[in-house]
C-alpha positions in Angstrom: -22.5 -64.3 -15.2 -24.6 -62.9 -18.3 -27.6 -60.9 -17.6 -30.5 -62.5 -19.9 -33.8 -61.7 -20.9 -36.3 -64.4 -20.4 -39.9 -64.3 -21.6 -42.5 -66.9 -19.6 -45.6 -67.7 -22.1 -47.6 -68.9 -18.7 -47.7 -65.5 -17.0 -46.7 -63.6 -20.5 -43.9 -61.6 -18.3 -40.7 -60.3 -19.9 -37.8 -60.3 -17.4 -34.1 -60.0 -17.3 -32.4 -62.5 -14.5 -28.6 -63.0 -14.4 -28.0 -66.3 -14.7 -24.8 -69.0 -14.6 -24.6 -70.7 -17.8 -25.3 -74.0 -16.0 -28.5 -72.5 -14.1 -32.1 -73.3 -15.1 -34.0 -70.4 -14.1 -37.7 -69.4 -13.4 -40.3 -67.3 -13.9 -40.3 -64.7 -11.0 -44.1 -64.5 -10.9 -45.2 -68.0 -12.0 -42.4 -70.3 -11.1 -42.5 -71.6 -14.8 -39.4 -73.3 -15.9 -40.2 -73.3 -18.7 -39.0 -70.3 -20.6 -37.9 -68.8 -23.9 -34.6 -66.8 -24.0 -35.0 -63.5 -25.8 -31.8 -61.7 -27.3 -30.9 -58.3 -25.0 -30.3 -55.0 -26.2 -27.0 -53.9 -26.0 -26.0 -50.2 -25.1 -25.6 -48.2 -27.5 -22.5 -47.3 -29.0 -20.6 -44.4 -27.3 -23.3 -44.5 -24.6 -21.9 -46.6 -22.3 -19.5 -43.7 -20.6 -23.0 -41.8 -19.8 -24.8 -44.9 -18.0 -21.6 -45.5 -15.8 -21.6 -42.1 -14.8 -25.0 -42.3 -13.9 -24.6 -45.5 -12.4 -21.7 -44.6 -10.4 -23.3 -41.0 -9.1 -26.3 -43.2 -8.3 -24.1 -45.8 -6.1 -22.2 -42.5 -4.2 -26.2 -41.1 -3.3 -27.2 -44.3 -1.9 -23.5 -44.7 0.0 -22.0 -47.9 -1.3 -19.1 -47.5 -3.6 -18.6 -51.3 -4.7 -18.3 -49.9 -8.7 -15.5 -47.9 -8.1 -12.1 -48.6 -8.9 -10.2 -48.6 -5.3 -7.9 -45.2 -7.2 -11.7 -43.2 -7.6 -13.0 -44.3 -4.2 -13.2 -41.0 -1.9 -10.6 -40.4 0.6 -11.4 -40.7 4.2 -9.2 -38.2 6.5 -8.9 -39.3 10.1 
């Protein structure tokens, strides 16, 4: 599923939601269904290797590992 940003002209919120193609979302804040799809940014080019290494050093602080491949996941001795 996509990650899209959505912009509600009730509220005037900008939001991203991840969202089935066959879903019809709403506005967080409002409940508004009715809502304009704004094009997302996409990383930037030779970037992407930084945010996964941040992401992934984030997921090890917080203890959940679910973004690792099962070959980087640490090793448990028992």
């Amino acid at each position: 599923m996509p990650i899209y940003d959505f912009h509600c002209k009730q509220c005037n919120k900008t939001f991203e939601l991840l969202v089935s193609l066959s879903a019809v979302p709403s506005c967080p804040e409002c409940g508004n269904a009715a809502l304009e799809k704004l094009p997302s940014l996409i990383a930037p080019q030779g970037k992407t290797a930084g945010f996964l290494a941040k992401a992934r050093a984030q997921a090890a602080r917080e203890g959940h590992f679910s973004n690792f491949a099962p070959s980087e996941l640490p090793r448990i001795k028992s």
